[in-house]
C-alpha positions, 0 to 999 in steps of 0.5 A: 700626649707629647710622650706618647708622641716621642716615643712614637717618633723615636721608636720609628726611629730606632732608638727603644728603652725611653721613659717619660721623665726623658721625653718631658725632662732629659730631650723636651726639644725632640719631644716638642718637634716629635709632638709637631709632627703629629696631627690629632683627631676627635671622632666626637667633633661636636656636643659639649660633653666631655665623654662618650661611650662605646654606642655614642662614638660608634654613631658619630663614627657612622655618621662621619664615616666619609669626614674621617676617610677625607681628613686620614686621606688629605693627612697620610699618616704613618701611624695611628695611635687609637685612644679606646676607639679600635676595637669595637668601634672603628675597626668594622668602620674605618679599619675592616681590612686591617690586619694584626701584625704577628707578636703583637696584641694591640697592632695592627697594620693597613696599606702600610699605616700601623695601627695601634689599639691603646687606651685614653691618656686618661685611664688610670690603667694606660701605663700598665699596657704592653705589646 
């Protein structure tokens, strides 16, 4: 998460063409306060299990419907990095008015937050991604 974050930051920032070894290695101290800036939320908040499918999630996201609204209220993000949950999940939920940013296959923008549509960290295909 710390690159994701870094690259993030920096790419808000106007510097472009980073890779991981820089955010882990070359400049780990802007990665660190990048990774500090950055708050991170689970829709899943209970149940023991390491892993969720589509149907589970979007229950939980029902369910907690007015707790995630309250927590991206009190937080006011800028941006929101989705991991798997967009698509099918939280864009009829959270997320109805969002619209696609032009050029663009994974973001989308709201009341001035970007949204970006990406994978887990975990999935084996998440660096493969572009746009």
């Amino acid at each position: 998460m710390i690159e994701w974050a870094y690259a993030a930051d920096s790419a808000m920032h106007g510097k472009s063409g980073l890779c991981r070894e820089e955010a882990i290695k070359n400049d780990f101290r802007n990665a660190r306060e990048a990774m500090l800036k950055c708050a991170f939320l689970n829709i899943k908040k209970i149940d023991g299990k390491s892993g969720s499918n589509a149907n589970n999630l979007k229950g939980i996201a029902i369910r907690d419907k007015e707790l995630l609204i309250d927590q991206l209220s009190l937080i006011k993000p800028n941006m929101i990095i989705f991991c798997s949950t967009f698509g099918g999940i939280l864009k009829d939920i959270l997320f109805k008015d969002a619209e696609k940013i032009a050029g663009t296959t994974r973001c989308y923008e709201l009341d001035g937050t970007l949204l970006i549509d990406f994978l887990h960290p975990t999935r084996a295909d998440v660096n493969s991604l572009t746009g």
